[in-house]
N, C-alpha and C positions, 0 to 999 in steps of 0.2 A: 504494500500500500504506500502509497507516495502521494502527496497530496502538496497542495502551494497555496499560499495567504499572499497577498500584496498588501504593503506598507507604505504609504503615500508619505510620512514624516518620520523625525524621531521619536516625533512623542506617539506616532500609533505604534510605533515597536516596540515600545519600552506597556504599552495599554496592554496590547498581545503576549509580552512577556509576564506583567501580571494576570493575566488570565489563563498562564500555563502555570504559573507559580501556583494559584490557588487550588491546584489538580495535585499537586505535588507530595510525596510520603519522603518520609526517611529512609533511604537509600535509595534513593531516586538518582540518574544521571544523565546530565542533557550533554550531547557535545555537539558544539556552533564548529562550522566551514565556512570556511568564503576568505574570497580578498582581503587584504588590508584596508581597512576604511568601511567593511562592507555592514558594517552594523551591530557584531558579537558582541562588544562591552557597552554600546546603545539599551541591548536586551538584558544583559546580564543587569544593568542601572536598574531598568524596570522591574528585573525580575526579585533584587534584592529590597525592593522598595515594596512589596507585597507581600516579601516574608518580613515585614516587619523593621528592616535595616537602616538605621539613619546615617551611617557612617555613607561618605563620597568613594565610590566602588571606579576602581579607574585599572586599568590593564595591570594583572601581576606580571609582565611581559620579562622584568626582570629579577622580579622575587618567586619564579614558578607558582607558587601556590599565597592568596591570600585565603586568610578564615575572618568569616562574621559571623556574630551572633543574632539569631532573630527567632521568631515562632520557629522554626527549622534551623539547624545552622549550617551557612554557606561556604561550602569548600571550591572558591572560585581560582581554577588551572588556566594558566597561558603556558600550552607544551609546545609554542611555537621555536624557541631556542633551541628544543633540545636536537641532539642527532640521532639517539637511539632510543626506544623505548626504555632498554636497558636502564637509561640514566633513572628513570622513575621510578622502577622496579629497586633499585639502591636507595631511594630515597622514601622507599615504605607506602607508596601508592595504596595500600589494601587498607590501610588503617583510615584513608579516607574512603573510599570506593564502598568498603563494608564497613560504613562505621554510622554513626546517628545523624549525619547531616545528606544535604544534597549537594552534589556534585555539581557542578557547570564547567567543561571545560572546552577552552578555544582552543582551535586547531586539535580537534582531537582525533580529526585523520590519522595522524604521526605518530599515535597508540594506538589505532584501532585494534590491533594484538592484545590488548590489557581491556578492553570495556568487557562487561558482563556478556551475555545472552538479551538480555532486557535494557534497551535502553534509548534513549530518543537523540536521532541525528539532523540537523535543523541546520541547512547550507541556506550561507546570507547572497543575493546575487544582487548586484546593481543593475537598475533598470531604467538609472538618470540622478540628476543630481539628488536629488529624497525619497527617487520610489526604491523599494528595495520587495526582491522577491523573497522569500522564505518557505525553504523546500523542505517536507517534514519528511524524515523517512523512522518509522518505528523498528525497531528489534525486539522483537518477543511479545508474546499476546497481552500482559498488560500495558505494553505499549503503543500497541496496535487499538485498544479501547480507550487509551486517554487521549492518545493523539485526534482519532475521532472525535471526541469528546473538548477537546482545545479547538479544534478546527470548527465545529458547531457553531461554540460560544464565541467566536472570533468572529463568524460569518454573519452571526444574526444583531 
């Protein structure tokens, strides 16, 4: 199942990401694709402003991993630097991946070897200077029922 949302601003992607946020359980993991620019830490803003988060959420691009506290807590990845998966696998990946928070992570192409069976892949594409497309693709049947379920409430 693969499904597409369009996003006309920032502020409706950061709307859409709160409207995925409130679908969201503990051990839940989302990983954003797309270009540079193409809107993952837009979504990740929204999406941490739903679970609650007051702190300003800006690319870990060079701290690999930030954590926030909120109704959920946020283990937001930029594995954009890395070169192997390897490197995150040394750095204890599973204690967030299987632990009491949600995951978000950018470019998580570049581990797709480490994500679950279950998990939701949400590629950012440019479609001009603020529309941006948003390509859902789920991994595993509950994510195949939420993603439906985000796509719904995004649509109506």
């Amino acid at each position: 199942m693969e499904k597409i949302l369009i996003s006309n601003s920032p502020q409706e992607t950061q709307t859409m990401a709160k409207k995925l946020a409130s679908l969201i359980d503990e051990g839940d993991i989302v990983s954003l694709t797309g270009d540079l620019g193409a809107g993952k830490t837009c979504f990740v803003q929204g999406f941490a402003q739903a679970l609650g988060i007051g702190s300003t959420i800006i690319s870990p691009t060079f701290n690999l991993i930030r954590e926030y506290s909120g109704r959920i807590p946020l283990f937001h990845f930029d594995v954009y630097r890395l070169k192997t998966a390897q490197e995150l696998v040394e750095l204890g990946y599973e204690e967030y991946f299987f632990g009491k928070g949600v995951c978000v992570i950018e470019w998580g192409n570049k581990i797709s070897e480490l994500l679950p069976p279950d998990y939701l892949e949400i590629e950012f594409r440019r479609e001009g200077e603020h529309t941006r497309q948003l390509i859902i693709r789920p991994s595993g049947n509950k994510w195949r029922r939420k993603a439906r379920e985000w796509v719904k409430i995004c649509s109506s």
